[in-house]
C-alpha positions as CSV (number, residue, x, y, z in Angstrom):
1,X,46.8,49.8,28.3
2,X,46.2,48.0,24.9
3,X,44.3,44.5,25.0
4,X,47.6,42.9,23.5
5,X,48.5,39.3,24.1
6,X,52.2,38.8,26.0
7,X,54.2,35.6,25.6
8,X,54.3,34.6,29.1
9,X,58.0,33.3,28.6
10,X,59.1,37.1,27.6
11,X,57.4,38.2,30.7
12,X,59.0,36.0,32.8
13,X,62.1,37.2,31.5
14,X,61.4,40.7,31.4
15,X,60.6,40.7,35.4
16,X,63.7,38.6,36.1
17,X,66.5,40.6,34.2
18,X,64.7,43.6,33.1
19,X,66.3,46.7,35.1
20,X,62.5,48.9,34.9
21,X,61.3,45.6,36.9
22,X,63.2,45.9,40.1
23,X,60.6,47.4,42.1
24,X,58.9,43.9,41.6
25,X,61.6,42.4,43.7
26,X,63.4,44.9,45.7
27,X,62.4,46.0,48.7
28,X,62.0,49.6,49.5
29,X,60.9,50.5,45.9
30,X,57.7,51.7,44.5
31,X,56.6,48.6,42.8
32,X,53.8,51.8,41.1
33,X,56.7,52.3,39.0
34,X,57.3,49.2,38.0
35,X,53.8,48.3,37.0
36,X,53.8,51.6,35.0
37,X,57.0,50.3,33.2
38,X,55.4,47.5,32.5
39,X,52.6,48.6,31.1
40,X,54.3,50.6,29.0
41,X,56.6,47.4,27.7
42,X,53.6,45.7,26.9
43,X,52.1,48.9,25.1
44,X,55.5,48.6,22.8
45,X,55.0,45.0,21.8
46,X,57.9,44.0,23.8
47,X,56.3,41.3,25.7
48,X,54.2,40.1,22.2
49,X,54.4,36.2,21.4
50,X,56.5,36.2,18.2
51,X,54.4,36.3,15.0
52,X,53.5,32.6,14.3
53,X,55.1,31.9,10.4
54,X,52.8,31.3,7.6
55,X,53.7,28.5,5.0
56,X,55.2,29.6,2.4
57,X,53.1,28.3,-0.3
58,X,52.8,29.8,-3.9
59,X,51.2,29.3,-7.0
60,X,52.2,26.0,-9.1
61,X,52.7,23.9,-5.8
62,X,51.3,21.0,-5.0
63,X,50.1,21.2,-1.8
64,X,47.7,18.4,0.4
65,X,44.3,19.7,2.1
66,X,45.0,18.7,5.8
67,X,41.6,20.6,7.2
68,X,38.8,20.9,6.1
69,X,34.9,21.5,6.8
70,X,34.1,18.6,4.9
71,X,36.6,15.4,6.0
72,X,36.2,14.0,2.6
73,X,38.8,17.1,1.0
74,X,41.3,16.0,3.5
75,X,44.3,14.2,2.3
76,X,43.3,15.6,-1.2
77,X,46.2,16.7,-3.6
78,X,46.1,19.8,-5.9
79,X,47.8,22.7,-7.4
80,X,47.7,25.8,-5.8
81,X,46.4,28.3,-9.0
82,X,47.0,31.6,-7.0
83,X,46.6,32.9,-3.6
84,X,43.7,35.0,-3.4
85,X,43.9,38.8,-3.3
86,X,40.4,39.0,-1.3
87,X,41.8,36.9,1.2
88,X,45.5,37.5,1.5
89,X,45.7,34.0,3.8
90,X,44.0,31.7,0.9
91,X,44.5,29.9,-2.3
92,X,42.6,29.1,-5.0
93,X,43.3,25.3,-5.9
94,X,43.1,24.0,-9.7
95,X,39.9,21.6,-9.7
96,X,38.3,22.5,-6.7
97,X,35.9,25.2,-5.6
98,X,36.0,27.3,-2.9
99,X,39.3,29.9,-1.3
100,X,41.1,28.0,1.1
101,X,42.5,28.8,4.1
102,X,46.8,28.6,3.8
103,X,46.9,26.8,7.5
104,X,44.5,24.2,5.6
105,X,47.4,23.2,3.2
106,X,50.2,21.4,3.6
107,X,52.9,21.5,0.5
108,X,53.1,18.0,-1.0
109,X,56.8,16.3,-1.5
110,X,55.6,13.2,-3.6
């Protein structure tokens, strides 16, 4: 079995309506089986939490730091000048140093 996570709301689901989970709750039948089916339903992803979305920032906008290892960058403004190809998750901003981290940003609507 893979060391996946599983969105505890899909497996709730999955052992209430799921037809490879009756053993669970009927009596009589191999609940084996059932484990087995749902081990392999967690093997396919179907039980995975749902990718969590990444902002959608780009170059040219301006975005607000909102975290930061130093507290004084937060609530700083600047333009986002490209999102880094080493780090497929960051942005290099216009004026100050450093990658950072696309769940640090926030875009900017003033």
């Amino acid at each position: 079995m893979n060391k996946q996570p599983v969105d505890a709301q899909k497996l709730l689901k999955w052992l209430e309506s799921d037809k490879r989970a009756e053993a669970f709750w009927i009596d009589g039948l191999d609940s084996t089986v059932a484990f087995d089916n749902l081990s392999d339903a967690i093997d396919a992803g179907e039980l995975a939490p749902d990718p969590i979305p990444l902002p959608t920032i780009k170059p040219g906008d301006q975005v607000v730091i909102t975290d930061a290892m130093n507290p004084d960058f937060i609530g700083t403004k600047a333009i986002v000048e490209k999102i880094s190809k080493s780090s497929p998750y960051s942005a290099i901003l216009k004026e100050i140093a450093g990658d950072w981290p696309l769940s640090s940003l926030e875009v900017s609507h003033d």
